[in-house]
N, C-alpha and C positions, 0 to 999 in steps of 0.2 A: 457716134463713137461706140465702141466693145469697152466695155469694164470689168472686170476679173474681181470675184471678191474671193478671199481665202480665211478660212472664220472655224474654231471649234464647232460651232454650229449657225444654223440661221434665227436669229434672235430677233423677237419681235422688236426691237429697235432700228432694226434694218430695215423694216418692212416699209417706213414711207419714201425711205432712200432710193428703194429698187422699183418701187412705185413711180416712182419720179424719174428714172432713166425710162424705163419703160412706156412710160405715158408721152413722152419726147421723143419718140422713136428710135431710142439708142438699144444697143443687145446689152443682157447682163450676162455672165455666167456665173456661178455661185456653188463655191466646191465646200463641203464642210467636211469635219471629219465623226459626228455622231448628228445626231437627230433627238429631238424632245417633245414629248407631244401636246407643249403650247405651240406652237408654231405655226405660224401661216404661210400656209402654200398655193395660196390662192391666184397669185399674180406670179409669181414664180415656185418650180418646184426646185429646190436643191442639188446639186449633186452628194451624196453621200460615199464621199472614197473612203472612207476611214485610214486605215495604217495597214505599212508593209506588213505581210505575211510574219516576217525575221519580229517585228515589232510584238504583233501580237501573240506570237507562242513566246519569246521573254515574258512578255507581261500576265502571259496565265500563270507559266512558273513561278514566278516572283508574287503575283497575285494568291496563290495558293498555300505558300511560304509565308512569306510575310505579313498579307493583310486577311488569310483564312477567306478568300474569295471574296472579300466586302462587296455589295453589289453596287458602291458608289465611288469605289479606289479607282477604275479607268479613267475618267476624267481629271482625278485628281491626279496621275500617275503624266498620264496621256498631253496635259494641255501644255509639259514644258518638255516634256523626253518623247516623246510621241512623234514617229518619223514617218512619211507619206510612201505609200507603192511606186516609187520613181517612176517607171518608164509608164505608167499609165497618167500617171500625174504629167508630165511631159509631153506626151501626147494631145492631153486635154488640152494642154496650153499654147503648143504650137499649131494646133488645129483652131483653137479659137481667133489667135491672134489676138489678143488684146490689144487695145491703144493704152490702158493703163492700169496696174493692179493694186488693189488696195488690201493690203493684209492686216491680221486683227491678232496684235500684241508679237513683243519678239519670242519668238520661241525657235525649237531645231525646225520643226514641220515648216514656218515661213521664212527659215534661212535656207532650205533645201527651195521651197518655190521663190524665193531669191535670184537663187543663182542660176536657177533654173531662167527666169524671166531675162536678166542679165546676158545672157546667151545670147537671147532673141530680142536685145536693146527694147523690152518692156520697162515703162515707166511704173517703180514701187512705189506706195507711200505707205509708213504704218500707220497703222490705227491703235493707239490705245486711250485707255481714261486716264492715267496719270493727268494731274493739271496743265497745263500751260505754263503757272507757275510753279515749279514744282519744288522737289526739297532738295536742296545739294548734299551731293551722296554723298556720305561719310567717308568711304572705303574705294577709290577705283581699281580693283584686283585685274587680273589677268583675265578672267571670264568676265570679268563685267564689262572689258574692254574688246575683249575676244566677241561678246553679243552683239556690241553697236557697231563692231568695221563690220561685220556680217550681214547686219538686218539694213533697211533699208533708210538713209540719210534723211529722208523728212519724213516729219510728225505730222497726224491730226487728231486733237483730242475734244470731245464734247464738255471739255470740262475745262473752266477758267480758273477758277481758284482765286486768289489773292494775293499780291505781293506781300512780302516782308523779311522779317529777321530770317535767316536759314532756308529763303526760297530764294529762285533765281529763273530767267527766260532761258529755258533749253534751246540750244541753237537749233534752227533750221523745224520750229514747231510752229502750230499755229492752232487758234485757237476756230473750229468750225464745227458750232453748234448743233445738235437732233435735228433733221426733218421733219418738221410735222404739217399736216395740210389741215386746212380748218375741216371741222366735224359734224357740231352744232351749235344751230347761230343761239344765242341769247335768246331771240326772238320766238324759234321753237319749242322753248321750258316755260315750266310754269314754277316758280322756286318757291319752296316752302309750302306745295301743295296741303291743304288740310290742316296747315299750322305746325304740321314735322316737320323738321327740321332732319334731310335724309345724309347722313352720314355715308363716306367709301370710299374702303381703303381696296386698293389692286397692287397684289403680287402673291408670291411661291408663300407658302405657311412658312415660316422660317424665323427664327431668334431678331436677325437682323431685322426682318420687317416688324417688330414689336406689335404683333396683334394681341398679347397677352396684355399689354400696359393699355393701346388701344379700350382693351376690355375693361379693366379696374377704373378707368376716366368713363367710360358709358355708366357704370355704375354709381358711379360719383354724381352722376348729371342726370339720370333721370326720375331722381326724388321733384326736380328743379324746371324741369325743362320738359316738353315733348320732342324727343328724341331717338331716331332710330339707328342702325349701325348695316352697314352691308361689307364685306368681308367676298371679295371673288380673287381665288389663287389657286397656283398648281399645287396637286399632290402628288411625284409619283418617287420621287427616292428615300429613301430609311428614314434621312434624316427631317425631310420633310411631314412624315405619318408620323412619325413620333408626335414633332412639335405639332401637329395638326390634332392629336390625340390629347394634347395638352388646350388644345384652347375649346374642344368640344369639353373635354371637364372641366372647364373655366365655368363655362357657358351655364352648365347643369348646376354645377354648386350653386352659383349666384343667382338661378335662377332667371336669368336672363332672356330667354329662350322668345320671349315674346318681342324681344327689342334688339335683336340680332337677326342677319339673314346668312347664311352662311352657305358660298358655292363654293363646286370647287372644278377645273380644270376645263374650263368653259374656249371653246373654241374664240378664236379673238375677234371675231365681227360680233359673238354675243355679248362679249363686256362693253361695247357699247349702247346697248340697252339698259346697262347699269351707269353706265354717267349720266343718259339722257336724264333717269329716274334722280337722280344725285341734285344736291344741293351743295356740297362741300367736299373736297377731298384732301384725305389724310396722307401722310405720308413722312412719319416720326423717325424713320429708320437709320439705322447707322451705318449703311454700304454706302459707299464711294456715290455713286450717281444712279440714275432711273431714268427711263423716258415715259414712265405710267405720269408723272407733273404732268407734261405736253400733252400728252393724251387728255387729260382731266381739262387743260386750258384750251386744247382745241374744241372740247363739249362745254366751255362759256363757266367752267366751274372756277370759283377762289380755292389755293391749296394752301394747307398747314403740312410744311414738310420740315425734315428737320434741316440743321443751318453748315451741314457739312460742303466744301466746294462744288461740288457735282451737282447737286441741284439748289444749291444755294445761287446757283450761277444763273439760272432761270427764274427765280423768284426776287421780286424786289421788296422787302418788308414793307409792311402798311399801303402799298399800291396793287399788285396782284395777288398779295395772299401774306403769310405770316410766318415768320422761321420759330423753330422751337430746338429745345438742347435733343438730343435723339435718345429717346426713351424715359424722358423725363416726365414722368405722368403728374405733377404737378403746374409742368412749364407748359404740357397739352393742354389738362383742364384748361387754365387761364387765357389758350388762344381761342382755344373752340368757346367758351363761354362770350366771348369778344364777338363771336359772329352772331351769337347767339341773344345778345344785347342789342346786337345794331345791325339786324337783318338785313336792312338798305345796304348794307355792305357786300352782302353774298352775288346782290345782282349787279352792282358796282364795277368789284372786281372780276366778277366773273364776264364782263361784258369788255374791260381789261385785258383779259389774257386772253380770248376769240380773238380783238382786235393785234394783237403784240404777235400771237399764232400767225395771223394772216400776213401782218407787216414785214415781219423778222424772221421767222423757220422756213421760208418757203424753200420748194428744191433747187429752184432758180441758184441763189446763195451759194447754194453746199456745190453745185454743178460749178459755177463759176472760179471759185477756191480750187475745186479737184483741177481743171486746166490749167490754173495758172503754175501751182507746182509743177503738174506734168510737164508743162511748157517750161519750166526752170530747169527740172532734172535731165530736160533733151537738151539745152542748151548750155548746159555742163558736160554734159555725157556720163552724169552721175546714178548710169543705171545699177 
């Protein structure tokens, strides 16, 4: 098969996806519209088209006006009004020929490669995280109806969620989990080397990833415990140095300096040198979903992550790892002390989620899913 992905960017959660057509002998193509530089290029380089021409001198003007050049407004500006170079974008796609494209969230950029695919009876699906189960809209306005006849009639989201009062099964969605391919067996670790107990967390410095509260619970526990802490995430936009600026003066005030590790923007085959080293991984944060969990359970590690849908969906409490409220550095203390009591549990679970990786995430899965809608939307003729 040809698969078409269409993405703001190439995001290290796609990386076992296109790994997995690739390794099957299927072609990818992969058009984004910016570049980041965590990203792996390794198995695939990206197309980088970014936006029309008409797009981007609006958005200086308005960027210099309005936001006094902020160097992190494009994205924010770009990922719902942001409109692709047509006739090269059209070219890409008629040249590729796709068997089926997969777009990442409604926006203008993939109701333009919509209609553009539509043309050429390409089979779309979107992709976003919204749940599965998701919240019944309050409001159905003219734009919010005007978005969905537009974008593309089936859903797939990494993210379950949970029934109840004010959720509801969006039609024509489905629920098709991260890729991940196992990493490191159990077998290969040795947990608890030396009687430390190796703490790490992976992601951006960022509010939402709570490496600050992280911080205040390492200080809490290592009057108690032999404990250390590792800290690998990108730094490269405003808001990221800031916060990153904030948790290097954590660090110095408290003194901490000898019971922290702290990377930053480490190429993605080298944060697996940091799970290998791991004993536990954290992940308190309050965004929507991650695929750093999968990551941490393909290297045989138990996660403490917090209990929001998106990766509450991948953790099963007290069998692969532990849910906590997100940012609650009292509700952390109390898991991580948990592992920290019953050690037996670290290699436990952590032998858990290698096994659940191997069973359940395979690309096999995610491949099988992607046909069968294709196969649904050609036999409607719901391109």
């Amino acid at each position: 098969m040809k698969a078409l992905y269409v993405a703001p960017r190439y995001h290290i959660n796609q990386v076992p996806i296109i790994r997995g057509w690739l390794q099957n002998g299927h072609q990818v193509m992969f058009i984004s519209q910016l570049a980041a530089s965590s990203e792996d290029h390794k198995d695939l380089k990206p197309i980088i088209l970014g936006y029309s021409r008409i797009f981007n001198g609006l958005f200086s003007l308005v960027n210099k006006i309005k936001h006094r050049n902020h160097p992190d407004a494009l994205f924010a500006v770009s990922s719902k009004r942001g409109f692709p170079p047509y006739f090269r974008l059209r070219k890409l796609i008629r040249d590729f020929a796709p068997d089926v494209a997969i777009l990442r969230e409604r926006s203008l950029y993939n109701i333009i490669v919509h209609l553009i695919c539509k043309r050429y009876h390409i089979p779309c699906i979107l992709y976003n995280q919204s749940p599965y189960w998701n919240q019944i809209p309050k409001k159905k306005g003219r734009l919010w109806k005007t978005v969905r006849r537009l974008s593309p009639k089936y859903r797939i989201t990494p993210v379950l969620g949970s029934p109840g009062r004010g959720k509801y099964e969006e039609p024509n969605s489905r629920y098709v989990p991260f890729v991940m391919e196992p990493a490191i067996s159990p077998d290969e670790k040795t947990y608890c080397k030396g009687g430390t107990v190796q703490l790490l967390c992976v992601g951006r410095y960022m509010e939402c990833k709570k490496q600050l509260v992280q911080l205040e619970v390492l200080k809490r526990l290592i009057p108690k415990y032999p404990v250390h802490l590792t800290f690998a995430g990108e730094v490269v936009s405003g808001d990221q140095k800031a916060y990153f600026k904030q948790v290097i003066d954590c660090v110095e005030r408290d003194n901490l300096q000898n019971y922290v590790t702290i990377l930053t923007n480490l190429p993605h085959e080298k944060v697996y040198d940091e799970y290998r080293k791991a004993d536990l991984f954290l992940l308190p944060s309050s965004e929507v979903t991650s695929v750093s969990q999968l990551e941490a359970m393909s290297c045989a590690l138990p996660v403490i992550c917090s209990n929001l849908d998106g990766k509450a969906s991948y953790i099963r409490n007290g069998v692969n790892g532990l849910l906590v409220e997100p940012g609650n550095a009292d509700d952390l203390e109390e898991k991580i002390e948990y592992f920290l009591n019953h050690r037996e549990k670290i290699e436990e679970m952590g032998r858990t989620n290698y096994r659940t990786v191997v069973e359940t995430y395979s690309f096999g899965n995610y491949y099988r899913q992607i046909c069968e809608i294709a196969e649904q939307i050609k036999k409607e003729g719901a391109y």
